[in-house]
N, CA, C and O atoms as a Maestro MAE file, in Angstrom:
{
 s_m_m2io_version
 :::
 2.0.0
}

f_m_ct {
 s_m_title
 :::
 protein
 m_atom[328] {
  # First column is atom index #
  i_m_mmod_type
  r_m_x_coord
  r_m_y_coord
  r_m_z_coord
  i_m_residue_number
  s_m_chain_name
  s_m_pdb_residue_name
  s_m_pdb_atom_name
  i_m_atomic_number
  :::
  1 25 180.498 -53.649 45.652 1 A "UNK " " N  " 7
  2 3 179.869 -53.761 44.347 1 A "UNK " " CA " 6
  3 2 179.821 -55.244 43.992 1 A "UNK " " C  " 6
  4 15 180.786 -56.006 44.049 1 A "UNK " " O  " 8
  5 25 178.520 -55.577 43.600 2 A "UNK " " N  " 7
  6 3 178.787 -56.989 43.365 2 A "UNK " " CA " 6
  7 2 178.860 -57.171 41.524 2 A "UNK " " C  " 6
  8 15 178.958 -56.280 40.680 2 A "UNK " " O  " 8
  9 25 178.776 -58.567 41.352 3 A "UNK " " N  " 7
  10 3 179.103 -58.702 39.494 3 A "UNK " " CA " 6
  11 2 178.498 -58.034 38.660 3 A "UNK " " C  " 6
  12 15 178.916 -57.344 37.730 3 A "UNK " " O  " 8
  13 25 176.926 -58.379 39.214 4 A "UNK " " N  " 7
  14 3 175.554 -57.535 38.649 4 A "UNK " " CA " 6
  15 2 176.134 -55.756 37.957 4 A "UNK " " C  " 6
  16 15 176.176 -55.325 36.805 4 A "UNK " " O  " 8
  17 25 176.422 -55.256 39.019 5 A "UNK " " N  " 7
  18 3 176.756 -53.934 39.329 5 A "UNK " " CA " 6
  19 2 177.920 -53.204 38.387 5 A "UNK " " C  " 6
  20 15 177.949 -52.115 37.814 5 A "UNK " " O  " 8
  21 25 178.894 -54.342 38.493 6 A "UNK " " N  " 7
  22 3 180.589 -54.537 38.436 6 A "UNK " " CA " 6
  23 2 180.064 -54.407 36.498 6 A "UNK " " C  " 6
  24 15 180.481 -53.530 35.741 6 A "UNK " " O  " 8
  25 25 179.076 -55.550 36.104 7 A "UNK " " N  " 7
  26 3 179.705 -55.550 34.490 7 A "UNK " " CA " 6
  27 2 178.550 -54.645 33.861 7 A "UNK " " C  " 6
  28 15 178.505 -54.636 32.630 7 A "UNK " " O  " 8
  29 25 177.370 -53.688 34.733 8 A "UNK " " N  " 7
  30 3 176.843 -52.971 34.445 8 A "UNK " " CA " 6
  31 2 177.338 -51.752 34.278 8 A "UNK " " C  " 6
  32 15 176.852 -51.060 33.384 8 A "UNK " " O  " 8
  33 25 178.181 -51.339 34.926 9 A "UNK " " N  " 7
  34 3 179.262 -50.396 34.679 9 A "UNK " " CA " 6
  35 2 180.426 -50.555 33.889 9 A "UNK " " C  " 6
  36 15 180.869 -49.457 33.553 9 A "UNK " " O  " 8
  37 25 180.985 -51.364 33.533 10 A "UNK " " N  " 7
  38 3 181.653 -52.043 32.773 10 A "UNK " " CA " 6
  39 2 181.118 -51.510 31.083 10 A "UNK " " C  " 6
  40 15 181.537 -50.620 30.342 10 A "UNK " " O  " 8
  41 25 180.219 -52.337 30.966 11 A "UNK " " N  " 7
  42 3 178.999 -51.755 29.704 11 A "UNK " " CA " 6
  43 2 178.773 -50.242 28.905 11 A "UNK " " C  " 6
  44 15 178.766 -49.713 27.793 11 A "UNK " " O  " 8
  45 25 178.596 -49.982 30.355 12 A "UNK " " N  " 7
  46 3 177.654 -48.211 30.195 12 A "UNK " " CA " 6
  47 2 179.070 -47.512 29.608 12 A "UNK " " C  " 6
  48 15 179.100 -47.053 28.466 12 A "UNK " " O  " 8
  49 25 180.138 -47.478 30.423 13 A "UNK " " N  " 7
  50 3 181.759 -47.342 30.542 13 A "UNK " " CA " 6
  51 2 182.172 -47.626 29.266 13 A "UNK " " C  " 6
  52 15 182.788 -46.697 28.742 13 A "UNK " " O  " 8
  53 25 182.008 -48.786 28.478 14 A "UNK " " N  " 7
  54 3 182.450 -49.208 27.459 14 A "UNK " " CA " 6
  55 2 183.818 -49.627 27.595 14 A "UNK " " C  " 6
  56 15 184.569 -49.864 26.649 14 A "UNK " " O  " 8
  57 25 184.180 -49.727 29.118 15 A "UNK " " N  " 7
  58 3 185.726 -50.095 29.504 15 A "UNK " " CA " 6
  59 2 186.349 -51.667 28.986 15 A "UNK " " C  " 6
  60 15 187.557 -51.803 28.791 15 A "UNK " " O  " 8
  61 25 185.482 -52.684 28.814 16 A "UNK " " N  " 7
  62 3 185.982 -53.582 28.052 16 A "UNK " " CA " 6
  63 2 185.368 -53.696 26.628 16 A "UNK " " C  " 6
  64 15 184.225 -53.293 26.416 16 A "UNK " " O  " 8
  65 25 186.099 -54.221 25.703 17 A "UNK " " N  " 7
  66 3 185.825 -54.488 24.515 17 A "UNK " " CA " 6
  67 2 185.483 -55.668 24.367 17 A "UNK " " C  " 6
  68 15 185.068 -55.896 23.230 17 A "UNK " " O  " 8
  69 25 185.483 -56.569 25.086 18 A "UNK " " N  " 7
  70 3 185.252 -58.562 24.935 18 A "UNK " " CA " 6
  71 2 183.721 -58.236 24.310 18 A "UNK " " C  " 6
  72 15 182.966 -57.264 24.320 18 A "UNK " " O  " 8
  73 25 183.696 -59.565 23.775 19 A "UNK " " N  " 7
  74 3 182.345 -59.993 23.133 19 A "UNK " " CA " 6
  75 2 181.514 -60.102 24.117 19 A "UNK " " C  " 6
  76 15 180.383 -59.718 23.818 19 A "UNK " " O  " 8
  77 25 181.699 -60.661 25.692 20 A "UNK " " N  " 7
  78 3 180.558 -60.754 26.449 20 A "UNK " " CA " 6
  79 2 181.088 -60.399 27.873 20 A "UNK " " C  " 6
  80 15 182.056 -60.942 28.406 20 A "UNK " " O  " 8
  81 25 180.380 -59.491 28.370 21 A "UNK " " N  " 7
  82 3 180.580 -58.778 29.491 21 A "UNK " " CA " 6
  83 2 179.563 -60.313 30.270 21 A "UNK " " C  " 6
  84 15 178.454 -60.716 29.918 21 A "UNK " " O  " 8
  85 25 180.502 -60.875 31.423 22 A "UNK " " N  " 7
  86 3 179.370 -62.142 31.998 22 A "UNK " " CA " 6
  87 2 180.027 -62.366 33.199 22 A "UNK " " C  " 6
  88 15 181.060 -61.711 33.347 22 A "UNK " " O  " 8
  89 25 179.701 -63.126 34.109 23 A "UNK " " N  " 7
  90 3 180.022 -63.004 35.649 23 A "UNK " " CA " 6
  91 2 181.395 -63.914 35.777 23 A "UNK " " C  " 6
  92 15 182.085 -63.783 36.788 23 A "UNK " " O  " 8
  93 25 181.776 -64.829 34.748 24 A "UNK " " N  " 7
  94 3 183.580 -64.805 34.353 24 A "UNK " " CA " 6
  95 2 184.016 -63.809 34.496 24 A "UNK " " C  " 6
  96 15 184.668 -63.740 35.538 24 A "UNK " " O  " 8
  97 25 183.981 -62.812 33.857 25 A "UNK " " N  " 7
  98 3 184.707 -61.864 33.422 25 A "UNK " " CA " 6
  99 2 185.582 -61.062 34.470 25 A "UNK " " C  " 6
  100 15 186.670 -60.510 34.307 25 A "UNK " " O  " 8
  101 25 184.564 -61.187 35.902 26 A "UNK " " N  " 7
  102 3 185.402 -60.707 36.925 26 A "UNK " " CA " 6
  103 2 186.596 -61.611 37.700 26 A "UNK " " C  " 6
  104 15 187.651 -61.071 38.035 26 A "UNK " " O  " 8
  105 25 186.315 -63.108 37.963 27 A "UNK " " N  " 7
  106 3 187.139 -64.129 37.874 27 A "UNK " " CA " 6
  107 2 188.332 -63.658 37.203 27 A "UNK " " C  " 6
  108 15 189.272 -63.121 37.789 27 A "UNK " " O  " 8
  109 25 188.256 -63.917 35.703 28 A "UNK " " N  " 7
  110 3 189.162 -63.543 34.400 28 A "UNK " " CA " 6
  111 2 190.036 -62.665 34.727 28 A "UNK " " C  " 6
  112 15 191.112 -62.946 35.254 28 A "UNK " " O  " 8
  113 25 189.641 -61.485 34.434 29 A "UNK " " N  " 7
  114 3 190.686 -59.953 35.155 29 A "UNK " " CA " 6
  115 2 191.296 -59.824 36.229 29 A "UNK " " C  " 6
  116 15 192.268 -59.070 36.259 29 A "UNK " " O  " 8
  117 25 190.880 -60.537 37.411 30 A "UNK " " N  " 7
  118 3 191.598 -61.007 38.700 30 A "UNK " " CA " 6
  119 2 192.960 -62.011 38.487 30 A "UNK " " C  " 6
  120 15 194.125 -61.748 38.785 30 A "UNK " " O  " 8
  121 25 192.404 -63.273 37.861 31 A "UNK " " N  " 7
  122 3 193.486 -64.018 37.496 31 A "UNK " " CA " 6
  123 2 194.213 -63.381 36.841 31 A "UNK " " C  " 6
  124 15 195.247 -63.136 37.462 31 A "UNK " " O  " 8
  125 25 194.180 -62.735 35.288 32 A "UNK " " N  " 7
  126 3 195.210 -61.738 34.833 32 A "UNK " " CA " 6
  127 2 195.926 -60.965 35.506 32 A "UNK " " C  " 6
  128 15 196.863 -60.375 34.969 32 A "UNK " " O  " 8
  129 25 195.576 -60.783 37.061 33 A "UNK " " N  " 7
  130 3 196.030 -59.823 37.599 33 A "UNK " " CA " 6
  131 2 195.562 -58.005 37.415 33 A "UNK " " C  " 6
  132 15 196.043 -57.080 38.069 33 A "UNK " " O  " 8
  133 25 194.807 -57.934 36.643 34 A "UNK " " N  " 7
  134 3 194.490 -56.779 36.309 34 A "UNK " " CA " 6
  135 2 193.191 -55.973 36.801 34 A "UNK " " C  " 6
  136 15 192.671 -54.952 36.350 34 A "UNK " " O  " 8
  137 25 192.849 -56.805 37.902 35 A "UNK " " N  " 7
  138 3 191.647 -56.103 38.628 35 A "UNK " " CA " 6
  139 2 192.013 -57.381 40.230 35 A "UNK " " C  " 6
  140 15 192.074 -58.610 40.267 35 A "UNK " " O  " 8
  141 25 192.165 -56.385 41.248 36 A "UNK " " N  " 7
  142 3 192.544 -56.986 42.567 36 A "UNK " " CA " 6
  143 2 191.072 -56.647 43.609 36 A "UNK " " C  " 6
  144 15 190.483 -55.578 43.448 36 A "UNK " " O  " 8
  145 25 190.814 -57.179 44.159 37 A "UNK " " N  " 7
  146 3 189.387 -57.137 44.906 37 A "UNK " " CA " 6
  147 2 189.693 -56.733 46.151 37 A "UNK " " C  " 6
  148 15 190.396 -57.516 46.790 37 A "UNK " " O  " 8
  149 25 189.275 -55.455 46.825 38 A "UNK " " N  " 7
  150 3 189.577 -55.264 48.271 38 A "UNK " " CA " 6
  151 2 189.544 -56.238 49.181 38 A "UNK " " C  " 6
  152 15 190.472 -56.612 49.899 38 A "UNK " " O  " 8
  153 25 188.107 -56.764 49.117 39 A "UNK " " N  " 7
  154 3 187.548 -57.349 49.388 39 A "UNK " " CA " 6
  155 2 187.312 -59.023 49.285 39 A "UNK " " C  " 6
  156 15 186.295 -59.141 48.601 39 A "UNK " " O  " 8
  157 25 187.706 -60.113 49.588 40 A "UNK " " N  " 7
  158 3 187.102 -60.974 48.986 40 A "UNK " " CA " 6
  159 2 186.383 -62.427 50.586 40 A "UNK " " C  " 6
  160 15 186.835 -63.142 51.480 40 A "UNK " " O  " 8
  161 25 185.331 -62.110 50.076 41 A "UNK " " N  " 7
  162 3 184.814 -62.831 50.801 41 A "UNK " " CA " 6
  163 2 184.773 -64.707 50.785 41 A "UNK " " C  " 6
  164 15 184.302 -65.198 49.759 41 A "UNK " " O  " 8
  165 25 185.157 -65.488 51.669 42 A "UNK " " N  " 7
  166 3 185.111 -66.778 51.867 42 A "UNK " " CA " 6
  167 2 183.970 -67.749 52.707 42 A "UNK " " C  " 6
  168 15 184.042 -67.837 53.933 42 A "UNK " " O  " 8
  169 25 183.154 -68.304 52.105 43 A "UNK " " N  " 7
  170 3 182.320 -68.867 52.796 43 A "UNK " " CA " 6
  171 2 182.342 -70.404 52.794 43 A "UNK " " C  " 6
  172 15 182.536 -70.995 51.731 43 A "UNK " " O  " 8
  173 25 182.076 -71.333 54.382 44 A "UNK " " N  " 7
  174 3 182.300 -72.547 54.712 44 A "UNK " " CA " 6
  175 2 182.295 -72.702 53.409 44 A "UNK " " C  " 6
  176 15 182.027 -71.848 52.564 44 A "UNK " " O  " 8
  177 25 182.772 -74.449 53.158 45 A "UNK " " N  " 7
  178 3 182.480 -75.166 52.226 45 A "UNK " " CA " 6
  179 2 181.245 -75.890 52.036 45 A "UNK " " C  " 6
  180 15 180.905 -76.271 50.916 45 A "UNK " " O  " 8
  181 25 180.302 -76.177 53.457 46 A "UNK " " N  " 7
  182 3 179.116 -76.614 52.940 46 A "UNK " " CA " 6
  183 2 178.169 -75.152 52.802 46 A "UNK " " C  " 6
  184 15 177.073 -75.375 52.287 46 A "UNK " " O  " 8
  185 25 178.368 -73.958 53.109 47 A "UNK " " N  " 7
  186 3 177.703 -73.006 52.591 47 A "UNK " " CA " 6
  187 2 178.113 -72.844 51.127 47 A "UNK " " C  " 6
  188 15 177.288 -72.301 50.393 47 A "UNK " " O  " 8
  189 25 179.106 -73.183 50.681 48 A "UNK " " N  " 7
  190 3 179.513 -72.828 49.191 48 A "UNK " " CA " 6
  191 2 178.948 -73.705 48.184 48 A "UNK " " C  " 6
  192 15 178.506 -73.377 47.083 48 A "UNK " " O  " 8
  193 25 179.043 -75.251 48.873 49 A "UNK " " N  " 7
  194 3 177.556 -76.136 48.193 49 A "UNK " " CA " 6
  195 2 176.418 -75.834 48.228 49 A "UNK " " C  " 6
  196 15 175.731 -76.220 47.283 49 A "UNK " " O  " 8
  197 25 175.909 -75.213 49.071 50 A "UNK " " N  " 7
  198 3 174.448 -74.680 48.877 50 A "UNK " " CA " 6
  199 2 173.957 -73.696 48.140 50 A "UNK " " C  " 6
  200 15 172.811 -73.582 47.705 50 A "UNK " " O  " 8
  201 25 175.454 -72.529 47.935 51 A "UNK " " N  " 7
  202 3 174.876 -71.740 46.584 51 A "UNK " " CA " 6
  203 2 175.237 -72.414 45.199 51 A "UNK " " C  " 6
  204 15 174.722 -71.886 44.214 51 A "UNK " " O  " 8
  205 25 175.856 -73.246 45.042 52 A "UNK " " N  " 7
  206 3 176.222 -73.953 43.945 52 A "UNK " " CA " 6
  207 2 175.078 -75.144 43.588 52 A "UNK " " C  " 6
  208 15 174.638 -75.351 42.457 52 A "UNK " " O  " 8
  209 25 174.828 -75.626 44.390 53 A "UNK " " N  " 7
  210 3 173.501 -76.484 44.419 53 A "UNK " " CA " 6
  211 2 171.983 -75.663 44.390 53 A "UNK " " C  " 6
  212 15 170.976 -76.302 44.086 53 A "UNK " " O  " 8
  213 25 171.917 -74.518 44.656 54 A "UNK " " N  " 7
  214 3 170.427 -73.514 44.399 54 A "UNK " " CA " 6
  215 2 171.219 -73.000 43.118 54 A "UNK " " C  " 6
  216 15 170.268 -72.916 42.340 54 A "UNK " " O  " 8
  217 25 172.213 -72.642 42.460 55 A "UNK " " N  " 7
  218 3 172.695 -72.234 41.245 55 A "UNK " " CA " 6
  219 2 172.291 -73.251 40.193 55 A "UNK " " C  " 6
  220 15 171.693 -72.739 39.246 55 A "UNK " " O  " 8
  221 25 172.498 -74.774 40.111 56 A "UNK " " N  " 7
  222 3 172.468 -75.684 39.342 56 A "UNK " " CA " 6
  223 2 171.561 -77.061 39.626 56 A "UNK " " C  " 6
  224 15 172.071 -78.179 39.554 56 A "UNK " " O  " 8
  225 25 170.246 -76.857 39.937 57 A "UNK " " N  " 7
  226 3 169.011 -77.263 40.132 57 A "UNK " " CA " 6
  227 2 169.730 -78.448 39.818 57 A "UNK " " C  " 6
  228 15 170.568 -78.889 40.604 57 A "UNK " " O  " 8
  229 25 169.384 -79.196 38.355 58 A "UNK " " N  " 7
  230 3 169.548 -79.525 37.617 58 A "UNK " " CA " 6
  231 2 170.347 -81.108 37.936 58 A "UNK " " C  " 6
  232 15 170.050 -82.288 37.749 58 A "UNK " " O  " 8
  233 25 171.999 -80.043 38.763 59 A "UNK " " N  " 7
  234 3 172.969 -81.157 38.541 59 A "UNK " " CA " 6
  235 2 172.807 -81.483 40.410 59 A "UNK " " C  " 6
  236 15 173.823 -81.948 40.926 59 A "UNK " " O  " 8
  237 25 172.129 -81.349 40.929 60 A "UNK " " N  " 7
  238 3 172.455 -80.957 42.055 60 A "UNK " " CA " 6
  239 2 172.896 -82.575 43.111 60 A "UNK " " C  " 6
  240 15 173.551 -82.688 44.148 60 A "UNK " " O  " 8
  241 25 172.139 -83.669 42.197 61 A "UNK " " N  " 7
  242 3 172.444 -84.997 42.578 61 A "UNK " " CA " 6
  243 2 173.477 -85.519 42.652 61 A "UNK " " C  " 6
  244 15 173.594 -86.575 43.275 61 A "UNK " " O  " 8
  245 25 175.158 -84.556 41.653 62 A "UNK " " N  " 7
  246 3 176.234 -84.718 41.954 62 A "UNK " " CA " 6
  247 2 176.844 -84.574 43.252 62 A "UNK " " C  " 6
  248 15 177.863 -85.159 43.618 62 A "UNK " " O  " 8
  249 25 175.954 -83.516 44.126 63 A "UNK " " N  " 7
  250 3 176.977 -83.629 45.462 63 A "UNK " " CA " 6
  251 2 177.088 -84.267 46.388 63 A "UNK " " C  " 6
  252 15 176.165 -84.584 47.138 63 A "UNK " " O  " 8
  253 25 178.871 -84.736 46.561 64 A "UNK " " N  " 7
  254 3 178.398 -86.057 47.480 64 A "UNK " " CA " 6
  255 2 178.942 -85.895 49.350 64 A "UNK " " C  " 6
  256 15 179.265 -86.701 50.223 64 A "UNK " " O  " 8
  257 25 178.776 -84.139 49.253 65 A "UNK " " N  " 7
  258 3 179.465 -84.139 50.829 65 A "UNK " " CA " 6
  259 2 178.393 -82.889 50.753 65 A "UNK " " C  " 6
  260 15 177.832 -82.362 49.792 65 A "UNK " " O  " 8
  261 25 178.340 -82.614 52.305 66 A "UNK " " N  " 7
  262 3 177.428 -82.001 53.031 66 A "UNK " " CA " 6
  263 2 176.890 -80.440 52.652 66 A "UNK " " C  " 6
  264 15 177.760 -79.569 52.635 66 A "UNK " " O  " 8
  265 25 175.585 -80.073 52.366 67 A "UNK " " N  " 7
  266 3 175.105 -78.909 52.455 67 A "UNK " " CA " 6
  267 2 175.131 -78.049 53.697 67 A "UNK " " C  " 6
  268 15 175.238 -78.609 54.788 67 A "UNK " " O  " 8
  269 25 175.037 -76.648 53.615 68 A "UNK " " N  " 7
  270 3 174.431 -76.177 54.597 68 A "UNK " " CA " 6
  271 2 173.234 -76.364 54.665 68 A "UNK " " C  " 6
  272 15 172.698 -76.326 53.558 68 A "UNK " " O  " 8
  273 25 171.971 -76.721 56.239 69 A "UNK " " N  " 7
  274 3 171.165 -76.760 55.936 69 A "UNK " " CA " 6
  275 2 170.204 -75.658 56.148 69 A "UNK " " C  " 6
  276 15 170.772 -74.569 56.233 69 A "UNK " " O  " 8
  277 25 168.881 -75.613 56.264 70 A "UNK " " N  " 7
  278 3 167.588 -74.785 56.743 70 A "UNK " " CA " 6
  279 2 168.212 -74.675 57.899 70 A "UNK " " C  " 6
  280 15 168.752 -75.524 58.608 70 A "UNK " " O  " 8
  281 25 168.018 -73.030 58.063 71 A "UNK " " N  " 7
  282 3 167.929 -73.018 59.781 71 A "UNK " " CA " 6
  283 2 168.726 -71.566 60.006 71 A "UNK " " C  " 6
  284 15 169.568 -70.947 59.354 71 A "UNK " " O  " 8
  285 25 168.085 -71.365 61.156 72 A "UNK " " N  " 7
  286 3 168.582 -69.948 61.391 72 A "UNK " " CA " 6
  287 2 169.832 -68.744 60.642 72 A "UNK " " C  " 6
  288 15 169.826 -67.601 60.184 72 A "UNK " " O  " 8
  289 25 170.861 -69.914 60.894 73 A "UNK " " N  " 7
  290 3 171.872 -69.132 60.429 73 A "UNK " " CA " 6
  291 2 172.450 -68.669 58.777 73 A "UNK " " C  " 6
  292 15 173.173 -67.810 58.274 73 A "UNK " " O  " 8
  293 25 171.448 -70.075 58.263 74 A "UNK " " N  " 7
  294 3 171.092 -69.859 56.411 74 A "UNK " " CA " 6
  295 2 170.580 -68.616 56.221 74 A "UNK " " C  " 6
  296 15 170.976 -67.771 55.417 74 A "UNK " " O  " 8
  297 25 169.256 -68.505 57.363 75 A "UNK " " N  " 7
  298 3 168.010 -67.876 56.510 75 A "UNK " " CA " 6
  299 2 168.567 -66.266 56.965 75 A "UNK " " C  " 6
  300 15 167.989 -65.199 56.761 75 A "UNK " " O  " 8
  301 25 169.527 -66.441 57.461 76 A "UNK " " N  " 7
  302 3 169.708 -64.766 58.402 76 A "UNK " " CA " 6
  303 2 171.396 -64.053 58.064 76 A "UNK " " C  " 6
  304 15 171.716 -62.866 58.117 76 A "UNK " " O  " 8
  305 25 172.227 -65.205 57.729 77 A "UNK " " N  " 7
  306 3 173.379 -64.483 57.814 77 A "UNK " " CA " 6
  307 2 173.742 -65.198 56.412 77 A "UNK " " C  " 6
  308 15 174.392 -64.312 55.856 77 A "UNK " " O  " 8
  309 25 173.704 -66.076 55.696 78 A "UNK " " N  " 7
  310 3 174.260 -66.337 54.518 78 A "UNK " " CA " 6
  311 2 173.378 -66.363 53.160 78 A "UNK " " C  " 6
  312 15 173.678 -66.666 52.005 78 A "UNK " " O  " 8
  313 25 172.363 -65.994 53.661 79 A "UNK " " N  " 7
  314 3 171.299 -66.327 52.341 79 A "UNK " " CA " 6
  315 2 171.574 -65.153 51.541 79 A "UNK " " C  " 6
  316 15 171.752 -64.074 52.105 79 A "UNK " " O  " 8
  317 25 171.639 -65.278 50.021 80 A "UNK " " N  " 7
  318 3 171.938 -64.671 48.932 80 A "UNK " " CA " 6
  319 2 170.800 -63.554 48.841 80 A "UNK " " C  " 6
  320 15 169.618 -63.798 49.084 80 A "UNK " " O  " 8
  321 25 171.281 -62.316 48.468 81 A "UNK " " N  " 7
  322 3 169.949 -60.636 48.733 81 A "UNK " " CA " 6
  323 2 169.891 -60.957 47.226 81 A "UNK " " C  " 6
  324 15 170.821 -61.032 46.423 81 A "UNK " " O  " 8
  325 25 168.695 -61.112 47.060 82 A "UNK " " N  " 7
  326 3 168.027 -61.539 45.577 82 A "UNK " " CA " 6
  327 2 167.102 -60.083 44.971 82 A "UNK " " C  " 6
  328 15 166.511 -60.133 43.892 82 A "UNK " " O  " 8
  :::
 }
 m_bond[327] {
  # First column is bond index #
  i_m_from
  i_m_to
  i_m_order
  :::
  1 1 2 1
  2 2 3 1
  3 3 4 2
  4 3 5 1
  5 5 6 1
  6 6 7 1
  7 7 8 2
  8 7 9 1
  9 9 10 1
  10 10 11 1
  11 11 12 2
  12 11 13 1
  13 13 14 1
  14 14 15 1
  15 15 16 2
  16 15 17 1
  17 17 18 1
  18 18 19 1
  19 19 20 2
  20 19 21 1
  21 21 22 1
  22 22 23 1
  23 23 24 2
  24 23 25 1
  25 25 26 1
  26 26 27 1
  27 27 28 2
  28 27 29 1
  29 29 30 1
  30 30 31 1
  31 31 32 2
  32 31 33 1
  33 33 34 1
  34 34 35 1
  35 35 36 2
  36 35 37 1
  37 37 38 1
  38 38 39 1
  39 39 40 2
  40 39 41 1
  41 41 42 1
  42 42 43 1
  43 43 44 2
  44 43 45 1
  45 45 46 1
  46 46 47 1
  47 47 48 2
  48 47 49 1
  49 49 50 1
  50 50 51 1
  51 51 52 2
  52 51 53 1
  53 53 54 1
  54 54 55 1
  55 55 56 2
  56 55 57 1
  57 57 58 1
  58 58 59 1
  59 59 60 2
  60 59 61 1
  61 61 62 1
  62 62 63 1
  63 63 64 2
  64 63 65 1
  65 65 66 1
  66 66 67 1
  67 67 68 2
  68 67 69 1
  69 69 70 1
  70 70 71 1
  71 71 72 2
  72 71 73 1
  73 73 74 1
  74 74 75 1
  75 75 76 2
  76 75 77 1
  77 77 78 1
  78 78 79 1
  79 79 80 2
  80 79 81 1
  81 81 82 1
  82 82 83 1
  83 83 84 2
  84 83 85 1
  85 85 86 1
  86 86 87 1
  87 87 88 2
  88 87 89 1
  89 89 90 1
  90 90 91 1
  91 91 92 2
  92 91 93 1
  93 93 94 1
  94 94 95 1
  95 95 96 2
  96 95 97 1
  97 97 98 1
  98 98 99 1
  99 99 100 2
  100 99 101 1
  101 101 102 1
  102 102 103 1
  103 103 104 2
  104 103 105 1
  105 105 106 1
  106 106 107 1
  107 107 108 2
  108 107 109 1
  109 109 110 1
  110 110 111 1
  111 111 112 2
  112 111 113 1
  113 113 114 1
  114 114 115 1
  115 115 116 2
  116 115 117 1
  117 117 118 1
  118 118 119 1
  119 119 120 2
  120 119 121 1
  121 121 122 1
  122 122 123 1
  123 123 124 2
  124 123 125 1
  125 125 126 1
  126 126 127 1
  127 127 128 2
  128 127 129 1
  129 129 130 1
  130 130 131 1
  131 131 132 2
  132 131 133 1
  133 133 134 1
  134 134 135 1
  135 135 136 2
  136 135 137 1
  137 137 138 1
  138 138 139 1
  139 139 140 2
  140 139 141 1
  141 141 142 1
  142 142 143 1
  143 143 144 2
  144 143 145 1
  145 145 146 1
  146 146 147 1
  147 147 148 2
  148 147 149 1
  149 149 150 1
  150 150 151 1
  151 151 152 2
  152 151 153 1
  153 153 154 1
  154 154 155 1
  155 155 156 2
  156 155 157 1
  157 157 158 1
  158 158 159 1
  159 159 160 2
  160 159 161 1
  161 161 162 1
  162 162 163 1
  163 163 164 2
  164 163 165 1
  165 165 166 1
  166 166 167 1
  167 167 168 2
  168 167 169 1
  169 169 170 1
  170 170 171 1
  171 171 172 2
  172 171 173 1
  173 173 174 1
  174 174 175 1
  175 175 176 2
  176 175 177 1
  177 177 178 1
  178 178 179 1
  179 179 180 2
  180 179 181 1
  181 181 182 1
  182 182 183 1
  183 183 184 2
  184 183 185 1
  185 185 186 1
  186 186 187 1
  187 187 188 2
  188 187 189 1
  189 189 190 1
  190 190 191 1
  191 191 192 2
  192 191 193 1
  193 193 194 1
  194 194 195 1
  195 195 196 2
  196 195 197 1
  197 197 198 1
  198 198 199 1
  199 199 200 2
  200 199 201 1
  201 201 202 1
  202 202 203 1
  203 203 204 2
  204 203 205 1
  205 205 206 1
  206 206 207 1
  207 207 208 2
  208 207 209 1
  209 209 210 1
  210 210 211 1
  211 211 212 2
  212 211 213 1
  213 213 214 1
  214 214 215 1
  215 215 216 2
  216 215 217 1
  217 217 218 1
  218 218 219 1
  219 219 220 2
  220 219 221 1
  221 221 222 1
  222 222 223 1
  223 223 224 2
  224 223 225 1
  225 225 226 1
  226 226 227 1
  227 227 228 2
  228 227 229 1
  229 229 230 1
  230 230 231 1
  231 231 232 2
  232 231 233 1
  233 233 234 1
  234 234 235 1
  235 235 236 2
  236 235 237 1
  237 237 238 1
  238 238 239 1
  239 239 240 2
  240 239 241 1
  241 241 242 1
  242 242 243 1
  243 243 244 2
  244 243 245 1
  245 245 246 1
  246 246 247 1
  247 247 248 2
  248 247 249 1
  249 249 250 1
  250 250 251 1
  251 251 252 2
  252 251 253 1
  253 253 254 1
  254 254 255 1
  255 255 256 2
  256 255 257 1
  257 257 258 1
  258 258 259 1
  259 259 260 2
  260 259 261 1
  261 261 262 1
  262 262 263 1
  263 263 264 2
  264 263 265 1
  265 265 266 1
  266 266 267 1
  267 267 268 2
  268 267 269 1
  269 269 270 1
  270 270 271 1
  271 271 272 2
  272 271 273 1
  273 273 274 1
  274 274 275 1
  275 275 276 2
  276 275 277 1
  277 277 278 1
  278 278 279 1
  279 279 280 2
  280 279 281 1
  281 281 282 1
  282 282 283 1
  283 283 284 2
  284 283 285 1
  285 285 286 1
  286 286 287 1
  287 287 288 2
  288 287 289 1
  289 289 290 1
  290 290 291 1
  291 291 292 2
  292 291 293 1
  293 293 294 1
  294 294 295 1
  295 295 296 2
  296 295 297 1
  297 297 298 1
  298 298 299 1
  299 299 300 2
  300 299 301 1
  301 301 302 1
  302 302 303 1
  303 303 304 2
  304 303 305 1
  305 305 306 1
  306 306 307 1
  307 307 308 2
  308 307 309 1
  309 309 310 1
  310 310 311 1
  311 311 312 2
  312 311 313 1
  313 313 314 1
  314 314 315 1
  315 315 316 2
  316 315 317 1
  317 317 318 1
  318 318 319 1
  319 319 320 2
  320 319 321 1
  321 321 322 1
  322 322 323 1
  323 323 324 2
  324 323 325 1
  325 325 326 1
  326 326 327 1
  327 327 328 2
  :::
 }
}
């Protein structure tokens, strides 16, 4: 289940009361300890700049160490299902 999913059910559920059900929120409850993830997936560090850098257009001139780049293994095994 990803966040999308996670605080859409969350919602419908009415299982939290916070003012804003938002993609913190799963972060948040983990750190509290109160929601543990089977699952948690780790990706390189220059793959983790590249979704952080397609996340924040904007700032993206801050980064000063290596992207993942174009190329096979982006477009096939790490690229984000939109």
């Amino acid at each position: 289940m990803d966040i999308r999913e996670f605080t859409r059910e969350l919602e419908v559920l009415r299982a939290y009361r916070g003012g804003y059900v938002g993609s913190n929120l799963l972060e948040a409850l983990e750190k509290a300890r109160l929601l543990i993830p089977r699952i948690r997936i780790r990706y390189p560090d220059p793959v983790a700049r590249r979704f952080w850098a397609e996340a924040h257009d904007e700032r993206m001139g801050q980064l000063k160490l290596t992207m993942e780049p174009n190329g096979p293994r982006w477009e096939t095994d790490l690229a984000p299902v939109v």
